[in-house]
C-alpha positions in Angstrom: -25.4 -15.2 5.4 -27.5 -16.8 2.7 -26.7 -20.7 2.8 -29.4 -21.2 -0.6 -28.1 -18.1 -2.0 -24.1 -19.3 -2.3 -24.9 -22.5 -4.4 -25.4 -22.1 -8.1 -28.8 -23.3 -10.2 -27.0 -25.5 -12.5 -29.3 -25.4 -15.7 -29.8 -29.3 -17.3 -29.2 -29.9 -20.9 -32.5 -29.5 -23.0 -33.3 -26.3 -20.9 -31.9 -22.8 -22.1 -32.1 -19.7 -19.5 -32.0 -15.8 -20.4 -30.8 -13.2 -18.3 -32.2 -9.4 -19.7 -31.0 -7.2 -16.5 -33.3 -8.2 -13.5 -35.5 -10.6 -16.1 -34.5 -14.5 -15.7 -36.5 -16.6 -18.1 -36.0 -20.6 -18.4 -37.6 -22.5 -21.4 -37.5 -26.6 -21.3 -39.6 -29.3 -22.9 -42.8 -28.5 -20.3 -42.8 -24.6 -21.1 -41.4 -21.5 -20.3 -41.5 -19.4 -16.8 -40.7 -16.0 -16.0 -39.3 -15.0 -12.8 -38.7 -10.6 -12.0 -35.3 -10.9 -9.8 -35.6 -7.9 -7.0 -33.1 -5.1 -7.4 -31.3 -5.8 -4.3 -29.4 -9.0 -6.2 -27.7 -8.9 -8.9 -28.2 -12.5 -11.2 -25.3 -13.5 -13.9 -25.3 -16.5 -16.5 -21.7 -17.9 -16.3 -21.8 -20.8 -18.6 -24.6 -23.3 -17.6 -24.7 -21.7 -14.2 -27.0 -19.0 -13.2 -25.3 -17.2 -9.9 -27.5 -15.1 -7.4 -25.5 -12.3 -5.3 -26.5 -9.6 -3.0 -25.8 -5.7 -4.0 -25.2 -5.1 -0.4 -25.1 -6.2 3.0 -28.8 -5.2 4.4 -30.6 -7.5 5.5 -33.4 -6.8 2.7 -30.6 -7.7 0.2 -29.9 -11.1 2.3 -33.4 -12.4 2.3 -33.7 -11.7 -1.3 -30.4 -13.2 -2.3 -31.8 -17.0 -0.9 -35.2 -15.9 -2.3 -34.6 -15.2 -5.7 -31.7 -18.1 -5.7 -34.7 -20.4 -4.7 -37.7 -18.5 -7.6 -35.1 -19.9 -10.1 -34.4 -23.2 -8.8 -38.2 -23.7 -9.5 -38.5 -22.2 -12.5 -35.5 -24.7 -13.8 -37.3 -27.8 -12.0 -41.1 -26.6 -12.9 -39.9 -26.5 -17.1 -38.4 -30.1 -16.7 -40.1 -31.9 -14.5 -43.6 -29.9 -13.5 -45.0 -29.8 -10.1 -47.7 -31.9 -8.2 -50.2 -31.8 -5.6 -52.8 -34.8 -4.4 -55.4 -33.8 -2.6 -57.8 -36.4 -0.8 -61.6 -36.2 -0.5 -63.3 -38.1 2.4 -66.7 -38.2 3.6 -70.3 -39.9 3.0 -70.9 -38.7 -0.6 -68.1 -36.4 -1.0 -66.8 -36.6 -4.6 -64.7 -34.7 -7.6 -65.3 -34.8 -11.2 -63.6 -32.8 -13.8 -66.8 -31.9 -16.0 -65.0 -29.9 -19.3 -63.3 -26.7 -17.8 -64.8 -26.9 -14.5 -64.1 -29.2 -11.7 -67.3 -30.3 -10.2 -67.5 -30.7 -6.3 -70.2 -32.6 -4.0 -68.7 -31.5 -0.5 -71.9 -31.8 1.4 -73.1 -28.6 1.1 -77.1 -28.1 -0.8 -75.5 -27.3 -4.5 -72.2 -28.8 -5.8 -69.1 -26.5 -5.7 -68.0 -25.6 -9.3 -64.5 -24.6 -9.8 -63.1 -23.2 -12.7 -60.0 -24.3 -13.7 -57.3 -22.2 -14.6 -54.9 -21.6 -17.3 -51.5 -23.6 -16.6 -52.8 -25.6 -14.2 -54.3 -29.5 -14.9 -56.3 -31.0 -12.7 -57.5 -34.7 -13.2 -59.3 -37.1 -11.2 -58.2 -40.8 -11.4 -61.1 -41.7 -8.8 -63.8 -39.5 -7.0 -62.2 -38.7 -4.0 -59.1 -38.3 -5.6 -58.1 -35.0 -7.5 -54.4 -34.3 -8.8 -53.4 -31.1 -9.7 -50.0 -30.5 -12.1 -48.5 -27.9 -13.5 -45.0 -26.0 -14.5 -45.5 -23.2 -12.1 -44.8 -24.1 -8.2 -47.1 -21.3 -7.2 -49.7 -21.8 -8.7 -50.1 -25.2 -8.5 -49.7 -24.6 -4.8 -52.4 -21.9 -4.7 -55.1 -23.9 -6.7 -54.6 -26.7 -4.9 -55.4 -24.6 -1.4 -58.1 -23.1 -2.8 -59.5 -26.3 -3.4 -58.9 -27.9 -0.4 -60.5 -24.2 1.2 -64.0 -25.5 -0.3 -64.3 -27.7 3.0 -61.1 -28.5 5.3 -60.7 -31.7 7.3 -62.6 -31.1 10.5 -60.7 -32.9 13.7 -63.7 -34.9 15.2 -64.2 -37.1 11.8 -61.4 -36.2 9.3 -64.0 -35.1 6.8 -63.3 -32.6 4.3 -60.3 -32.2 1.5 -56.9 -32.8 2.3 -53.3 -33.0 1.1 -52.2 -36.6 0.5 -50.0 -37.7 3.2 -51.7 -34.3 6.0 -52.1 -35.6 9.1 -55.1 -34.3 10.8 -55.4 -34.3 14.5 -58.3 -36.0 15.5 -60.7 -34.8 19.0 -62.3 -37.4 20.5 -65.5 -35.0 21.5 -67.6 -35.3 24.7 -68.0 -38.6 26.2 -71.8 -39.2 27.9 
């Protein structure tokens, strides 16, 4: 059984929530998400509640009940208080500028990485090897943020690269003469 799935999403005051059959939207002060619930739950508004149950007993239907439970948390917290990810640039040289819609990249390699930035998602840089990404959408700050950090990964024997803030990156010691 579904521990996430039993609790209800309670839905804050200053957010409003639709349910139009499998369709859950939530609107707040930040925006408004849309999240397609699978057909093996079943979701129902019951006041200021939005409940999440299972159709059946398969497992399918169990792994979408704490699934979809979880989607909506998300959408709830993304439209009130947005999501976050810092990501941490080290190396000789290695920098991050946010150069109009493009975030501009010097990573070591011959040219400078240019990364387009997409809709819904912010990205600032409150010092060069610094960049924070933001948004209402818990996916897709999440994926931006990896496919920036994809441009060049921390390698183990000197930690330089992009990382997470907070990633701890096993260091090697390498050969000793």
């Amino acid at each position: 059984m579904s521990r996430v799935g039993k609790k209800p999403v309670a839905i804050p005051a200053g957010v409003t929530a639709r349910i139009e059959g499998q369709n859950v939207a939530v609107k707040g002060t930040k925006g408004e998400l849309k999240f397609a619930a699978p057909d093996e739950v079943e979701v129902v508004l019951e006041g200021n509640l939005i409940k999440v149950t299972p159709r059946s007993e398969s497992n399918r239907a169990r792994a979408m009940w704490g699934m979809s439970r979880a989607m909506i948390q998300n959408l709830v917290a993304g439209v009130t208080k947005g999501y976050e990810k810092r990501l941490e640039i080290s190396g000789v040289g290695f920098k991050a500028a946010v150069a109009g819609k493009n975030l501009q990249l010097s990573l070591g390699y011959s040219h400078d990485v240019t990364y387009p930035i997409p809709a819904g998602v912010t990205i600032a840089t409150p010092r060069p090897t610094e960049v924070t990404v933001s948004g209402i959408d818990k996916r897709q700050v999440g994926e931006v943020a990896a496919q920036i950090r994809a441009f060049r990964r921390p390698e183990p024997y000197k930690g330089k690269g992009v990382k997470y803030a907070g990633e701890f990156i096993f260091r090697k010691e390498g050969k000793k003469k």
